[in-house]
N, C-alpha and C positions, 0 to 999 in steps of 0.2 A: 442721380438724384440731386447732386448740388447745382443744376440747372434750374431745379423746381423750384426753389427754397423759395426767390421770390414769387414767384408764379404762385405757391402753396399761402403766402399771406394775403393773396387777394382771392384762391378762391378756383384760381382757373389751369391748375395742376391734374391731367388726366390721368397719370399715369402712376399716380401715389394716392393708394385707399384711404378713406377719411378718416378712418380711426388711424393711422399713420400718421396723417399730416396732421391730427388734434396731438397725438403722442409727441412729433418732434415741433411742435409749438409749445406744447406746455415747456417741453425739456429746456428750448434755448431760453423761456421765459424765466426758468428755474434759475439755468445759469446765469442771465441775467441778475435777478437778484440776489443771487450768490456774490454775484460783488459790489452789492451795496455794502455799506457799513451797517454795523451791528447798532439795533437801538440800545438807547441807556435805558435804565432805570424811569426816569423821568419822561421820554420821550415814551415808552412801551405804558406807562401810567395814563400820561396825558390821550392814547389812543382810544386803551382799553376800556378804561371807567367807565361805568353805567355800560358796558354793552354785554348782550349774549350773544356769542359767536359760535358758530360751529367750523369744525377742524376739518379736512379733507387729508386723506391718502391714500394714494395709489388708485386716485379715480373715481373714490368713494367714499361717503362722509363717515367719519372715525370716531367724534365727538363734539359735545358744549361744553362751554366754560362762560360761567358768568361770572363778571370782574366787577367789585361792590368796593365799597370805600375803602382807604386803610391798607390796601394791597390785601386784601382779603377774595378770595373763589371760591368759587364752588362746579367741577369737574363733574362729567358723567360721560359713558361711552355709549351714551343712549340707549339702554336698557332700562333707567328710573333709576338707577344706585348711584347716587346723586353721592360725591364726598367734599369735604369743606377741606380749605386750605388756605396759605398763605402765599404771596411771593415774593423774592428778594433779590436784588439785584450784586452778583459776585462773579468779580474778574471778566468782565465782557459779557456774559450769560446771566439770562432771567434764571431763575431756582425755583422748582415749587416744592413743598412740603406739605404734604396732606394726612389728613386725620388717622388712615390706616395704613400709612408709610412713613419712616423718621428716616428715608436716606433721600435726599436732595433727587429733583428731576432739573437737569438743567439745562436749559435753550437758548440759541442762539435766533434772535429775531430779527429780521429785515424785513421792510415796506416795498410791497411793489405795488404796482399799479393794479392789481386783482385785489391788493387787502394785505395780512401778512403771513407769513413763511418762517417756518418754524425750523429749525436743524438742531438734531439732537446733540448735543454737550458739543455741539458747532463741528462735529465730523462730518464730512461730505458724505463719506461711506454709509455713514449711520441713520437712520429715519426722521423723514422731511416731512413734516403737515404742511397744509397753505389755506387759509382764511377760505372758505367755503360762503360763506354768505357768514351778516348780520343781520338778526332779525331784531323787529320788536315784541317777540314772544316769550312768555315763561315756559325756562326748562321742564322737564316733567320731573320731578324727583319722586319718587313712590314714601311711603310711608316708611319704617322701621322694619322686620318682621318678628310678627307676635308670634312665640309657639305656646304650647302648650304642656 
């Protein structure tokens, strides 16, 4: 297979199934941006702001986060249960802190050329988002729910 590899970036790899050669593309592109350096505070601000992004993992989209002034969010896993939070920048890692959790979510962010890539408390092991698209659209957040 390591014959393919370039063969597989242009396209004209026969002998390696598509969904293979989209899996070990993503992969080296992941490593790839596994060694960029970690955004700051500042630089992960200056991306964010004003946008809604949706999160990708494992091939399929996982969630939105819309990023509002202030280091202020607001998180959903696309279902409409929309939650508000904040985030902070400690020890190399973005933090978030949200309405119905007080224990820190913290990530490790780099920019690649798809958008960005997310590692959880910056463990390799641990669970990786990657920037799925921006849109210009509002999240859906549903209502409250009223019982009775």
């Amino acid at each position: 297979m390591g014959n393919c590899l370039l063969a597989m970036l242009t396209g004209i790899c026969q002998n390696v199934p598509m969904l293979r050669r989209i899996a070990i593309l993503l992969t080296l592109s992941a490593q790839a941006a596994a060694a960029q350096s970690a955004l700051s505070g500042a630089e992960f601000d200056s991306y964010t702001r004003g946008k809604t992004m949706f999160y990708g993992f494992q091939g399929t989209v996982y969630g939105v986060e819309r990023y509002l002034p202030n280091r202020r969010v607001i998180w959903s896993f696309l279902d409409g249960n929309c939650k508000e939070g904040v985030w902070y920048e400690q020890a190399g890692q973005i933090c978030f802190v949200y309405e119905d959790r007080i224990d820190p979510q913290c990530w490790v962010f780099t920019k690649s050329d798809g958008g960005l890539i997310a590692l959880f408390e910056g463990n390799s092991d641990a669970t990786e988002l990657y920037e799925a698209e921006d849109i210009n659209e509002e999240m859906v957040c549903l209502g409250p729910e009223v019982g009775v």
